[in-house]
C-alpha positions, 0 to 999 in steps of 0.5 A, a space after each residue: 828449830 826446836 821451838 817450832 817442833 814443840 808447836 807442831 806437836 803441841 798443835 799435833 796433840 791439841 787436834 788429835 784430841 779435838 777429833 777425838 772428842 768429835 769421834 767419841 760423840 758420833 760413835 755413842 750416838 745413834 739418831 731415831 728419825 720419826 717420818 713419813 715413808 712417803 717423805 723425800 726430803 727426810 730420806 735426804 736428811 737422814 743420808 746427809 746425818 749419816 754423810 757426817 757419821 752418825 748411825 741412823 735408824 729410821 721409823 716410817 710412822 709419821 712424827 707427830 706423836 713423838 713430836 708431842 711426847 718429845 715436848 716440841 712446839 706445833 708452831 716450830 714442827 717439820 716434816 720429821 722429828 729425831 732423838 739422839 742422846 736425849 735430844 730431840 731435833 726437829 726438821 732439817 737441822 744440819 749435822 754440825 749443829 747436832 754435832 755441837 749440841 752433843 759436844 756442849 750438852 746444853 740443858 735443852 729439849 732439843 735443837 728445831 728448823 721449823 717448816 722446811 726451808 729451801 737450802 737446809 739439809 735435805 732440801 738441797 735444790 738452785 734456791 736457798 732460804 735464810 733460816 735459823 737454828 733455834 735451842 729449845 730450852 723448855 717444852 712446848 716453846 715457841 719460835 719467838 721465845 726460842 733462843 737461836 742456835 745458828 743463822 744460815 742466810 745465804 744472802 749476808 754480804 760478804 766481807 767486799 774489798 775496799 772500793 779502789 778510789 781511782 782519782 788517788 790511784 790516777 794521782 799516784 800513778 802520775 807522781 810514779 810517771 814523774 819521778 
């Protein structure tokens, strides 16, 4: 009994702090978004930043200019750039991800989904793209020597359940009847 009182709280105090640490990184982060005032699924992107916490201003001037002072590639470019605590995120990156960079604070320009896949955040709608994440390491990088961050792929198989040979099953069945 007592053991499993000092795991509980041992796994009370490790999760408390792990909230903690998320809570800490949201509340000192503030994320500038550069868009289009015409641009419907940045406005969507900026409710699902703000849907995970973050305090979100918004810049109605286009993105190109920040883009290219922020050191992202044209060839990885979206329809809105973001900075945040050093970082610059380009396009529909979901929230989780800026999460994870603002907790490991990787030596990196920023975190980039380029063009605007179908599925991502703020893209929402009945199809989804498989897309990657990409870790922009240097300026000016590329998609194809980007290093990916995270996979999203809607249509990865899923872990099946072990096709039921029914001959076995029949013989086992029969071997139950005769006993």
């Amino acid at each position: 009994m007592k053991i499993r009182i000092r795991t509980l709280l041992v796994e009370s105090i490790i999760t408390f702090s792990l909230l903690g640490v998320a809570t800490q990184v949201l509340a000192t982060a503030t994320v500038e978004v550069y868009k289009s005032p015409t641009c419907g699924c940045c406005a969507k992107w900026v409710d699902h930043m703000r849907d995970h916490g973050f305090t979100v201003k918004t810049h109605d001037v286009g993105n190109k200019e920040i883009r290219k002072k922020s050191g992202i590639s044209e060839t990885v470019g979206s329809c809105h750039t973001a900075l945040v605590n050093g970082y610059a995120i380009e396009g529909h990156v979901p929230a989780p991800d800026v999460i994870r960079l603002l907790k490991e604070k990787p030596k990196a320009i920023g975190l980039a989904v380029p063009d605007m896949p179908h599925g991502s955040p703020g893209m929402e709608g009945s199809r989804s793209d498989p897309y990657n994440v990409l870790l922009l390491k240097e300026r000016d990088q590329t998609r194809t020597n980007a290093t990916i961050y995270n996979r999203y792929d809607p249509y990865a198989k899923k872990t099946d359940p072990l096709p039921q040979n029914s001959e076995a099953e029949n013989r086992s069945s029969s071997v139950m009847r005769l006993k």
